[in-house]
N, C-alpha and C positions, 0 to 999 in steps of 0.2 A: 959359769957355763951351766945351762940349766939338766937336771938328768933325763935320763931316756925312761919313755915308759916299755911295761913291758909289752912283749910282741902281742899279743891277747890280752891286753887291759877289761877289766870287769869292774861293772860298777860297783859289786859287795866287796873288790879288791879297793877301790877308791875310799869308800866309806871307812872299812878298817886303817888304812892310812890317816886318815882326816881326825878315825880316834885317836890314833896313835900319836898323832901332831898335837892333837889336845892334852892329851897327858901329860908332852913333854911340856908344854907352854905354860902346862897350870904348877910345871914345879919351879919356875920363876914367876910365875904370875896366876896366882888362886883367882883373880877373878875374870881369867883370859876363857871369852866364848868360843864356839863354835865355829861362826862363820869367821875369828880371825885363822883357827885351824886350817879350815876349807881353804881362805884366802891363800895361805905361806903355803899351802901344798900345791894351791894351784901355780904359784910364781916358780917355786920351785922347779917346777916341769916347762918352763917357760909361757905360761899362758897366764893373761892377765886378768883372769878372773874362776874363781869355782864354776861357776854357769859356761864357760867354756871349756872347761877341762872336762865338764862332764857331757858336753856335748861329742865333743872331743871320743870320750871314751865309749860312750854310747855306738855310735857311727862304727866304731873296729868291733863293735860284740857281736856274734850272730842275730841277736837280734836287731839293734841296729840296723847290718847288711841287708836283714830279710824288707824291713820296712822301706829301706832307703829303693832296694829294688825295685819293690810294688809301689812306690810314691815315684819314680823315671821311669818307668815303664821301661824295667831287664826281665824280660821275661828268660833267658836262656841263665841268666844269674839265679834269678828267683827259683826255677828248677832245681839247677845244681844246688843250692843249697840249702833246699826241702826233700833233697835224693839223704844227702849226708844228715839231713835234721828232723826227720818226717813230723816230731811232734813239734816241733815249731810253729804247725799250721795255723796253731792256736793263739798265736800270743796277739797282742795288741800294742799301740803306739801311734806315733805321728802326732800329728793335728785331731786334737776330740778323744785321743785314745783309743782307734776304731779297728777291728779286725783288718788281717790283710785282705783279703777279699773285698772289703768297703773302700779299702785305699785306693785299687788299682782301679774300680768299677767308677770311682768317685772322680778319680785324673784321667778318665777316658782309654786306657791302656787294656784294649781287647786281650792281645796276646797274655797278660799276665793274668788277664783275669779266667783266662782257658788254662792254665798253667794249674791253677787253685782249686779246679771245678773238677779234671780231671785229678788233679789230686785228693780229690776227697769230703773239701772244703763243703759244711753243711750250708746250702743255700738258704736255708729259713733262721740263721744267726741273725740275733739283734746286736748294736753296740750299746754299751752302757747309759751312755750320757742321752743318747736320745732316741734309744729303742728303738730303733732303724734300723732296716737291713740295706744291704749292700744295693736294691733295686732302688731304695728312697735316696741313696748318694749320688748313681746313676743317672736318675730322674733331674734332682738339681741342676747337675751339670751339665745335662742334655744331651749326651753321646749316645745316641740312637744307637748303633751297631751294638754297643755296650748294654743295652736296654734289653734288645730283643735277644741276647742270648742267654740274658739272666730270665727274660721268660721263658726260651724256650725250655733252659732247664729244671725251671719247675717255680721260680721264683712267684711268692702272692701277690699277683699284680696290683689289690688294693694296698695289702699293706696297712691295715687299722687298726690303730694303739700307739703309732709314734708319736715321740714328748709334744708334739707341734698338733694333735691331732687332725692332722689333713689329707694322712695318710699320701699314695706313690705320688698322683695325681698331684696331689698339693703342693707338692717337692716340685712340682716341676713347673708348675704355676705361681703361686701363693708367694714365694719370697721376691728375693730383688729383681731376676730375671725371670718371664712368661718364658717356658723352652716349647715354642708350641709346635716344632716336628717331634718331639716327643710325647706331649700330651696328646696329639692327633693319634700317635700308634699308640698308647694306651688305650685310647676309647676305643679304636678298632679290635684291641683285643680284650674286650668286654671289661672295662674298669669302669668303674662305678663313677657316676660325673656327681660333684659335690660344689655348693652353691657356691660357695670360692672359687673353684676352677672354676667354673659356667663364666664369674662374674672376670675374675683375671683374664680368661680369656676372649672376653668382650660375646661369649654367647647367648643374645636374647633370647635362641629356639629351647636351651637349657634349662636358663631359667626361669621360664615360662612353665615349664614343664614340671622343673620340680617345688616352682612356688604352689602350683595346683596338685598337685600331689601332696604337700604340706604347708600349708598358707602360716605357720607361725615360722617358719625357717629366718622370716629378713628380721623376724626378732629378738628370736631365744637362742639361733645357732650365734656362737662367739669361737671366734679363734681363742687357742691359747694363753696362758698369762705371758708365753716367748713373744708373741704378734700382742701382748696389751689387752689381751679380749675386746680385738675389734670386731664389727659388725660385718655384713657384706655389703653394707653402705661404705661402712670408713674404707674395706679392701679397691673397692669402684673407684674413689677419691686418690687413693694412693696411687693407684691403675694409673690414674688420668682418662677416664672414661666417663666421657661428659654422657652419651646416649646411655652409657650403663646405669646411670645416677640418675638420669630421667627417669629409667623405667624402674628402676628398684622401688623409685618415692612413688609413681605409680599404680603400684604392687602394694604399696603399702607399708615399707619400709621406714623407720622415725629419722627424721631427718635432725635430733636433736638428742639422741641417745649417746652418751659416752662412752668411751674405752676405759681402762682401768686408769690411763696417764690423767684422767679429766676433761678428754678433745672431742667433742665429736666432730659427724664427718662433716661438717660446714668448717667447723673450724682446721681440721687438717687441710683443707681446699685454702685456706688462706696462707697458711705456712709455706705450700707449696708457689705461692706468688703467682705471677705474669702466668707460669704455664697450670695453672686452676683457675683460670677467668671462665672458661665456656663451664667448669663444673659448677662454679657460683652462682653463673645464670643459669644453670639446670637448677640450681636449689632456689633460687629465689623465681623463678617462675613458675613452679610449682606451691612453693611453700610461701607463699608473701604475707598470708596471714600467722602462719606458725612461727616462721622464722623471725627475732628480733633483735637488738643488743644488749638485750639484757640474759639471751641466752648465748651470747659470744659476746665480753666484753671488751668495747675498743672497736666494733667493727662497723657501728653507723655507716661513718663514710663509703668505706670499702662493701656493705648492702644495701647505700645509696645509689652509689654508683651504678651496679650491676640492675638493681631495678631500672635505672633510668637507660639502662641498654636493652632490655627488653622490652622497655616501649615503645623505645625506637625504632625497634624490629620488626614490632607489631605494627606500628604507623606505617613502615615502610610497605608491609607486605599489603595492609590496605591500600597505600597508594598506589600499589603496583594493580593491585587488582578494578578500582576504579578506573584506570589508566586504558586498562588491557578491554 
């Protein structure tokens, strides 16, 4: 029958354990490790692994409770027990290791995150791993309500120096999901537009604006080594934004410049398959003379093909106009 833990288990109580199991292990067996320690103590308890026993034990610690709170959105829990633990505000965990305030802000849970704010919680805290505050988790996940009251309390709506350097905006554009009722009230409340968001979110009047403000941007600005150091060509391509790949190469943007993986954006346009056809013919009807296969090897066919739809198109629109 396996034993009971105690009522308040603690992870530096589990750790003492796990030595203690070792000790006795290594006095029938010198060359018994660690993890078989960890193991026999976790069975012991009935749980069939250390990685669960220490989940296990985690979840009944106050901290634990406080995390688990602010990640379900308990705000009347997360109180009570920042009333009994005030300096707990501080601590960290979950996913990424992030302050509680990034947690609650980041799974959209207003209530907890008014819980935090009124408690004390410094609104200009970065987390470790990606130097982000609680408004660039916010921004991600796109929970507007959650947004504007981290500005209104003081939060740096840009936000510049996060690991990703793309700062609030960027967060809320630039990764897997465009959140654009939240990048729309960013802009509204004077956040600085950066040629990523312009380009994520398909704005020609942006980036119009900020290529003429700084005409080396479609060259020398790179996302980070997190995003590969791509261009705001490769970002348009990822997009799937055929008109945005038009105008970037327009602008002046190299249509053959690589990211750190080796790809450039013709060649991400091709990984993307069947839904990167209208960006390939944005590249190749722009670029017919630059673009070739010995700058994307294997692609002949596939910037065969695309040429030969573009002169189709061109024929067509002739004929339509001789027609007319």
């Amino acid at each position: 029958m396996p034993k009971t833990l105690p009522a308040q288990p603690h992870i530096e109580w589990l750790k003492k354990t796990a030595k203690q199991q070792l000790d006795e292990l290594r006095t029938r067996d010198p060359s018994a490790k660690l993890h078989q320690a960890q193991l026999a103590v976790a069975r012991d308890y009935g749980f069939p692994s250390w990685r669960a026993l220490k989940a296990h034990v985690d979840a009944q610690s106050i901290d634990g409770r406080l995390i688990a709170a602010a990640k379900d959105g308990r705000a009347d829990e997360l109180d009570a027990l920042l009333a009994q633990h005030p300096a707990k505000i501080a601590i960290t965990g979950s996913q990424w290791n992030r302050p509680l305030l990034h947690i609650a802000a980041g799974e959209g849970h207003l209530d907890c995150v008014n819980v935090l704010l009124r408690r004390g919680f410094d609104i200009a805290t970065r987390d470790r791993l990606d130097n982000a505050t609680a408004l660039h988790w916010a921004a991600q996940y796109g929970t507007v309500e959650v947004i504007k009251r981290l500005v209104e309390a003081g939060a740096d709506i840009d936000g510049e120096g996060d690991a990703h350097e793309v700062g609030v905006i960027g967060w809320a554009t630039c990764f897997r999901n465009v959140r654009q009722e939240a990048a729309d009230y960013l802009l509204s409340r004077g956040a600085k537009p950066t040629i990523f968001a312009a380009v994520a979110l398909n704005r020609a009047d942006l980036v119009r604006k900020l290529v003429a403000g700084d005409p080396t941007l479609l060259r020398s600005r790179k996302m980070s080594r997190f995003e590969h150091h791509r261009t705001p060509l490769h970002l348009a391509v990822l997009k799937n934004r055929p008109e945005m790949v038009k105008l970037l190469l327009e602008l002046g943007a190299d249509p053959v410049a690589k990211d750190s993986r080796g790809y450039s954006a013709l060649g991400l346009a091709t990984i993307k398959g069947r839904s990167g056809r209208k960006v390939i013919d944005a590249f190749t009807a722009h670029c017919r003379a630059v673009i070739t296969e010995d700058h994307i090897p294997g692609m002949g066919p596939l910037l065969r093909s695309a040429r030969a739809r573009v002169v189709r198109k061109k024929r067509g629109r002739r004929a339509r106009a001789r027609a007319g």
